[in-house]
C-alpha positions as CSV (number, residue, x, y, z in Angstrom):
1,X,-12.0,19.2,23.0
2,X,-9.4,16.3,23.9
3,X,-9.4,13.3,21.3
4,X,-7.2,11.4,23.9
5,X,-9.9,9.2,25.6
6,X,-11.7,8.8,21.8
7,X,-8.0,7.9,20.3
8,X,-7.3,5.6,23.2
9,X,-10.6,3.8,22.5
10,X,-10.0,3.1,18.3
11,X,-7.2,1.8,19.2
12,X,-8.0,-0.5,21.8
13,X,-10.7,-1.4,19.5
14,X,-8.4,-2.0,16.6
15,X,-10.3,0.7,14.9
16,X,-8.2,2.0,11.6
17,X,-9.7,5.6,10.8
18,X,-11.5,8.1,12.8
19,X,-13.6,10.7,11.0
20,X,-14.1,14.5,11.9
21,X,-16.9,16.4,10.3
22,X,-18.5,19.2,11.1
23,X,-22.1,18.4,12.1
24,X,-21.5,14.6,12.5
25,X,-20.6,12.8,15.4
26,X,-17.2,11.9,15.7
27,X,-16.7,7.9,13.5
28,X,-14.6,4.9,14.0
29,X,-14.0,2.5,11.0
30,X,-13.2,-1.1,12.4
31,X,-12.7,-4.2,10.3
32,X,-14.4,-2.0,7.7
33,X,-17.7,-0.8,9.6
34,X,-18.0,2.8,10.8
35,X,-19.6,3.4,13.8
36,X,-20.0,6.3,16.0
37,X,-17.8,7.3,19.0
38,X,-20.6,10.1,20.3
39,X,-24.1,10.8,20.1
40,X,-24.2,14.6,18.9
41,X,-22.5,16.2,16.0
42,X,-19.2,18.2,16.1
43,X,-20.4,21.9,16.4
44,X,-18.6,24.2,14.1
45,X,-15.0,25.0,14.6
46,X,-14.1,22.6,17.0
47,X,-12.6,20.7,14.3
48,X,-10.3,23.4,13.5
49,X,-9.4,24.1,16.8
50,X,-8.2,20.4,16.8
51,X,-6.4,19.8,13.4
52,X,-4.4,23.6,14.4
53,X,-3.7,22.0,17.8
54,X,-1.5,19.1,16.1
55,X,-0.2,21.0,13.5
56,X,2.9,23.2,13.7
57,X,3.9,26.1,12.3
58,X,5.4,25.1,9.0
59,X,2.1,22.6,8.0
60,X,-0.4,25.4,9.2
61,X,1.3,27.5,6.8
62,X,0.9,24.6,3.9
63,X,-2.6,24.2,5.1
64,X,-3.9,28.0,4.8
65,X,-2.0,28.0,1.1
66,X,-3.2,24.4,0.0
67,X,-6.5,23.7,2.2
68,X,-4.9,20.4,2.1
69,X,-2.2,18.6,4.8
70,X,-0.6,15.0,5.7
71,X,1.5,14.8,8.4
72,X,2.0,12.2,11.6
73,X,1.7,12.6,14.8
74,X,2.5,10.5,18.0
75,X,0.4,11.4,21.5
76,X,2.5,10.3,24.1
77,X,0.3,7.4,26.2
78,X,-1.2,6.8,23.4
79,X,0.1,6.0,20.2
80,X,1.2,7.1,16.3
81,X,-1.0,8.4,13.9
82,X,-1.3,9.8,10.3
83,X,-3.6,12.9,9.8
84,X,-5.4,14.0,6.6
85,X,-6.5,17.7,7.8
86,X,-8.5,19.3,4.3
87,X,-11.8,21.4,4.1
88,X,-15.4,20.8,2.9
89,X,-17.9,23.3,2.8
90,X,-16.2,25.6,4.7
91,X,-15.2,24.1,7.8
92,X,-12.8,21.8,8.4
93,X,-12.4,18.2,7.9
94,X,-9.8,15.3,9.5
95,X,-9.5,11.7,9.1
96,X,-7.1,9.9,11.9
97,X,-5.7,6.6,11.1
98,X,-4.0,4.4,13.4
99,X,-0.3,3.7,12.6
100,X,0.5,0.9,14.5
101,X,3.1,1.0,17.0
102,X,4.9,-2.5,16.2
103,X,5.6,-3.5,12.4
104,X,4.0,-7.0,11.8
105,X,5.8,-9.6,10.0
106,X,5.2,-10.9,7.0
107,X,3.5,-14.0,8.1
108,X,1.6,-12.2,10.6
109,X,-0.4,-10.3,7.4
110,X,-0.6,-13.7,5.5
111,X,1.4,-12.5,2.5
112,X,2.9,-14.7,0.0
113,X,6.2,-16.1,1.1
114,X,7.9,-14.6,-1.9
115,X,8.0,-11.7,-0.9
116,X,10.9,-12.8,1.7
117,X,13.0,-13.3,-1.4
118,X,11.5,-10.1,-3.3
119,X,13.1,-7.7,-0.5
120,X,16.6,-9.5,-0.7
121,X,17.3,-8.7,-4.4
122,X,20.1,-6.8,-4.8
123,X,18.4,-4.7,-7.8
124,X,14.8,-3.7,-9.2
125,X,12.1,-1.7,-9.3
126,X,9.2,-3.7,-7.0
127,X,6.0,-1.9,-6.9
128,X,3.5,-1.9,-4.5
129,X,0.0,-1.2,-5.5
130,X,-3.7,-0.9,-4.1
131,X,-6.5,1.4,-3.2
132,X,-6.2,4.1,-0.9
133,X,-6.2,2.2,3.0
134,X,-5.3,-1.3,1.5
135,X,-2.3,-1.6,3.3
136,X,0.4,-0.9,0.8
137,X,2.7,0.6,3.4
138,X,1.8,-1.6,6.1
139,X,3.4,-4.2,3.4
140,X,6.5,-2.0,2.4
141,X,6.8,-1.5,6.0
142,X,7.2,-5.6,6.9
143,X,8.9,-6.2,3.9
144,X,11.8,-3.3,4.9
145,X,11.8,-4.6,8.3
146,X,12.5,-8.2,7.3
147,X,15.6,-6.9,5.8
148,X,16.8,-4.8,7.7
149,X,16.7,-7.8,10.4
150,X,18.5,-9.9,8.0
151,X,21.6,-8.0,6.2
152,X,23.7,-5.3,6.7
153,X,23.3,-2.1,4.4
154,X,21.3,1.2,4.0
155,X,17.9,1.9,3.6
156,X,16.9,5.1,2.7
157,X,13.0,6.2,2.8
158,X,11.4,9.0,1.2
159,X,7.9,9.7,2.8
160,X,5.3,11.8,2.6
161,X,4.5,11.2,6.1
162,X,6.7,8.7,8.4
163,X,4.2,6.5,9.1
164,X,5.9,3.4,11.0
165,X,9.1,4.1,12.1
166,X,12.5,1.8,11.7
167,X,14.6,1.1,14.6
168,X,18.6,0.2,13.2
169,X,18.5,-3.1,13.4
170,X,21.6,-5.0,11.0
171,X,21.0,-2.5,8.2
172,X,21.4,1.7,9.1
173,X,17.8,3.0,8.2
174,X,17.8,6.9,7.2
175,X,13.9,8.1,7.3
176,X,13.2,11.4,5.5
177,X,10.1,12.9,5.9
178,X,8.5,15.2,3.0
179,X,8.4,19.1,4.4
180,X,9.9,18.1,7.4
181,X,13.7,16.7,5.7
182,X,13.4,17.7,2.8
183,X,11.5,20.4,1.0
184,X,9.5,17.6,-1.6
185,X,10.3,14.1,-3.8
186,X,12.1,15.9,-6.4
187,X,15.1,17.2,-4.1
188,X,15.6,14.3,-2.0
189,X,15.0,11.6,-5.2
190,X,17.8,13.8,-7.1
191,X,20.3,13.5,-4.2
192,X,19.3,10.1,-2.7
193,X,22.6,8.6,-5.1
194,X,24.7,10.6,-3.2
195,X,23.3,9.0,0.1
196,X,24.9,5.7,-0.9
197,X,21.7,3.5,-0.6
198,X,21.2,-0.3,-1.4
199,X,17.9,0.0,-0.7
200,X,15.5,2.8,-1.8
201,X,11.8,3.3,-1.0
202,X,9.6,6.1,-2.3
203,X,6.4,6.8,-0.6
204,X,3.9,7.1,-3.9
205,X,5.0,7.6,-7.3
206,X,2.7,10.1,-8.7
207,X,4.1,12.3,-11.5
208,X,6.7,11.1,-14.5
209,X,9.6,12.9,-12.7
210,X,9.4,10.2,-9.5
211,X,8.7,7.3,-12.1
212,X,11.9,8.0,-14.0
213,X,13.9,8.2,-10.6
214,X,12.5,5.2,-9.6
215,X,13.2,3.3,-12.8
216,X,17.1,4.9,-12.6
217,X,17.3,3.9,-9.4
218,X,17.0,0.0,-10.3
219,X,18.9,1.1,-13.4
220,X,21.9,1.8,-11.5
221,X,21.8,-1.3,-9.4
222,X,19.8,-0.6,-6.5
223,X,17.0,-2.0,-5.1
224,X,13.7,0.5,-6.1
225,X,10.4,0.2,-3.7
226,X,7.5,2.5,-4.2
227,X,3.2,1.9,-4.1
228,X,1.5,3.1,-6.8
229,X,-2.1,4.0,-7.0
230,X,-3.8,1.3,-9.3
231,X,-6.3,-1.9,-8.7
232,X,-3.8,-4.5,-10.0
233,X,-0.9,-5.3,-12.3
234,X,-2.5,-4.3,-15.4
235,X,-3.2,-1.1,-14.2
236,X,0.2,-0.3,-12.4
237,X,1.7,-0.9,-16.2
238,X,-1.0,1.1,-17.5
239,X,-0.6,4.5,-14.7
240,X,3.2,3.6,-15.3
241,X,2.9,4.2,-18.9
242,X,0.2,7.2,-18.4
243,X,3.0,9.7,-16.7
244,X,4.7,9.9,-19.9
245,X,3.3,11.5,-23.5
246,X,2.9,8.6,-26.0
247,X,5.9,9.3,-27.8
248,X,7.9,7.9,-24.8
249,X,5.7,5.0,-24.4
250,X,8.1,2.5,-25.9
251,X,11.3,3.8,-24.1
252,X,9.7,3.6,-20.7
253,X,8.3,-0.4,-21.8
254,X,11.8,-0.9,-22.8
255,X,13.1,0.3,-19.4
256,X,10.3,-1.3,-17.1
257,X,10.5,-4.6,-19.1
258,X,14.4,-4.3,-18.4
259,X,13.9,-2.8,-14.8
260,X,10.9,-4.4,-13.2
261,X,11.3,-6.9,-10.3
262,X,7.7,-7.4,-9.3
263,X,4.2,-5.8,-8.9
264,X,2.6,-6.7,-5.6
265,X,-1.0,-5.9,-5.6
266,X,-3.8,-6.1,-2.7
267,X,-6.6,-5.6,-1.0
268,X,-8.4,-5.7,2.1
269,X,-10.9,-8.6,1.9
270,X,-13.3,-9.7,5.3
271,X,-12.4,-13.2,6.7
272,X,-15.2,-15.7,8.5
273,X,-14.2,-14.3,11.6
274,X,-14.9,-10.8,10.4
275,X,-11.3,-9.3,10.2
276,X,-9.7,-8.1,7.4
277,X,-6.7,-9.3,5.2
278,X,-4.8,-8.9,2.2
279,X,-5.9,-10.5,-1.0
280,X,-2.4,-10.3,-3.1
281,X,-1.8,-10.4,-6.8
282,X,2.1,-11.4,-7.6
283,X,3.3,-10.5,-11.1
284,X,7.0,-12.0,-11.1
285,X,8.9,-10.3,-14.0
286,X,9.9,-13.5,-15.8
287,X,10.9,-13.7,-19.2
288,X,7.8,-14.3,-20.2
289,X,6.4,-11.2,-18.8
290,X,9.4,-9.1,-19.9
291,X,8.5,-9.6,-23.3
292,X,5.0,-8.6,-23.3
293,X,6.4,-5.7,-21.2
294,X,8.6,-5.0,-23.6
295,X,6.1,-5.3,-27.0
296,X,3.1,-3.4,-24.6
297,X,0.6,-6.4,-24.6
298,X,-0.6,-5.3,-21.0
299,X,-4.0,-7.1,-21.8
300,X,-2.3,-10.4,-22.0
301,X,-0.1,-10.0,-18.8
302,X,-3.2,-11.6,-16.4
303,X,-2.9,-14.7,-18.6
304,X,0.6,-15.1,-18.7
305,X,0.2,-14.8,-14.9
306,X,-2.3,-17.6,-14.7
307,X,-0.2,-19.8,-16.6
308,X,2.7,-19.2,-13.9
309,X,1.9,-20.0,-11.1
310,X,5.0,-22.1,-10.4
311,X,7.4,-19.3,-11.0
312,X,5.7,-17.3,-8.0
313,X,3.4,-15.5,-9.1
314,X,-0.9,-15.3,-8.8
315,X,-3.7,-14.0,-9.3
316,X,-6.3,-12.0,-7.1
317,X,-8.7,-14.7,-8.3
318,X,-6.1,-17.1,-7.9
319,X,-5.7,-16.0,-4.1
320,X,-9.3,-15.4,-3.8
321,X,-10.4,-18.7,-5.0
322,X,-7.3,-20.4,-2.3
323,X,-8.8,-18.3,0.6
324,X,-12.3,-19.4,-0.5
325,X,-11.3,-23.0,-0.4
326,X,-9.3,-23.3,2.7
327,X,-12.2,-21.9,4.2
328,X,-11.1,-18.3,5.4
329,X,-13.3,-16.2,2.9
330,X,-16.8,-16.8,2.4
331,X,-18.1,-17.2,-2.0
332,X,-19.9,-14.4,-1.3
333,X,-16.6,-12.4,-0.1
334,X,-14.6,-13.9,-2.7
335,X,-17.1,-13.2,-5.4
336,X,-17.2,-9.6,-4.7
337,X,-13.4,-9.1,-4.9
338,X,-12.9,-10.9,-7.5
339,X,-11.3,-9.3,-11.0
340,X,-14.0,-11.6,-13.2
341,X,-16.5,-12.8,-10.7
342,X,-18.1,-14.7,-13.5
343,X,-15.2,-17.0,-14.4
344,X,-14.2,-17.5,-10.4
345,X,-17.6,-18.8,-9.7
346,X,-17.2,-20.9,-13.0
347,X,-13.7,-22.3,-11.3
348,X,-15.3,-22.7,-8.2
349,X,-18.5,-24.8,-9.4
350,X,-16.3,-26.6,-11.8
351,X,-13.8,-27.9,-9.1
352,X,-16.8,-28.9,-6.7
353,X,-17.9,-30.9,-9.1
354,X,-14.9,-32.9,-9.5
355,X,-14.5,-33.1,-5.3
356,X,-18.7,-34.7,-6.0
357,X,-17.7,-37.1,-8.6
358,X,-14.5,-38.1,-6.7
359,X,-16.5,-38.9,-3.7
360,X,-19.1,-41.0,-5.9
361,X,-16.1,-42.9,-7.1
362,X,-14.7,-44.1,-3.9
């Protein structure tokens, strides 16, 4: 079976993931919606055929040991994608999603302007976080290309796959791709020093070994990017704090409340035109937040955050309840997303009140 014509299709569509189960027809998710691409379900084995058709040698052996396998692929005519190839109930499973081919700016993704400045520092540990397909490295990815448009240095990248792929633009941009450049995080992480980076960006931190590199790396003046799996700044602090037994707790405060640039946080919300975009929390490591940081009062970080706003930093209900009002989100939309639902609709109600009484006035 050729996935050409269906691949050509998603993306033509702007689809984001395709879906390859046994006894289902083949799915498209667009703008958050799946669809189907056919009318009858895959027979069995036809996914495996497929998934061992893009796989080489080295990730067919990873797959038969693990059942498990990421890797990228690009189909000439076509386009870049990133493959999740694992197994459920004894066949074979995939999930395609569409890298695309040109990185979008910034702007183009509606992101807070700060983040222009975030990707200049010189030193720092910025973390990116959101749920799985939120568009954390779709962001890392704009924010790397912005520099590397704009100064001269190196950026090295640590992934686990290549998903969009840097062209040397001002700065000299060394990609190294898990399995294929290097044998796992560990290895590359312990001789990425010797690499002489300014910049350094780590595709997920997920054990304490790739946190503490991470945090040495912005330690020993470099500038530190990596996503994280968590729902907002809270929990980033909270996973953070989670790698480490609690007798370390207060060292690895003590080094993030020294260390931390920023926490960018998103998610994918649906506009009025039915397209999605990023809804973006901004926790600015101000001295302020440095010193809850440092003494552990996670809980009161949102807060601080809300009482900040000028220094950079907001919200998702912040950003939610902006979107709502300029008329790009719907209440309903915003509501839904919202981190305390119950106190934006409060915000909301209270400020169209005072718009009402305003207009009684004059």
């Amino acid at each position: 079976m050729d996935l050409t014509h269906f691949l050509k299709t998603m993306r033509e569509n702007n689809g984001s993931d395709m879906y390859l189960t046994t006894g289902a027809p083949i799915n498209v998710k667009t703008e958050g919606v799946l669809e189907p691409m056919s009318s009858t379900g895959l027979p069995p084995g036809i996914v495996e055929k497929i998934a061992y058709s893009l796989m080489d040698e080295r990730q067919i052996k990873e797959f038969e040991a693990t059942m498990e396998c990421n890797l990228a692929v690009s189909i000439k005519g076509v386009g870049r994608y990133r493959v999740n190839v694992f197994r459920q109930r004894g066949e074979v499973g995939m999930v395609i999603r569409t890298i695309k081919s040109e990185i979008p700016k910034l702007e183009e993704l509606h992101m807070p302007p700060h983040l222009y400045d975030l990707i200049m520092e010189k030193r720092g540990l910025i973390l990116v976080v959101g749920a799985t397909g939120s568009g954390k490295s779709t962001t890392m990815a704009s924010m790397i290309d912005y520099r590397n448009s704009t100064t001269t240095g190196h950026i090295l990248t640590i992934e686990d796959p290549i998903e969009y792929v840097h062209k040397h633009k001002k700065s000299v941009v060394n990609q190294r791709e898990i399995g294929i450049d290097t044998l796992g995080y560990a290895p590359a992480l312990k001789n990425a020093l010797r690499e002489a980076p300014d910049v350094i960006l780590i595709g997920e931190i997920n054990n304490s070994e790739t946190m503490e590199a991470a945090i040495s790396f912005a330690e020993t003046g470099h500038l530190c990017m990596a996503t994280l799996h968590a729902n907002n700044s809270d929990q980033a602090m909270e996973r953070a704090l989670n790698f480490f037994p609690s007798d370390m707790h207060n060292n690895v405060l003590m080094n993030l409340a020294l260390n931390l640039k920023a926490v960018i946080s998103q998610r994918l919300v649906v506009d009025v035109d039915g397209k999605r975009r990023p809804a973006c929390e901004v926790l600015m490591n101000t001295p302020q937040i440095r010193e809850l940081i440092r003494k552990g009062k996670i809980n009161e970080l949102k807060a601080a955050m809300d009482q900040s706003l000028d220094d950079g930093m907001q919200t998702f209900d912040q950003a939610l309840y902006d979107m709502y009002k300029n008329g790009i989100i719907t209440l309903e939309e915003a509501l839904t997303n919202a981190d305390s639902s119950q106190g934006l609709d409060v915000r909301i109600n209270l400020t169209s009140e005072d718009d009402t009484a305003s207009d009684d006035y004059f």
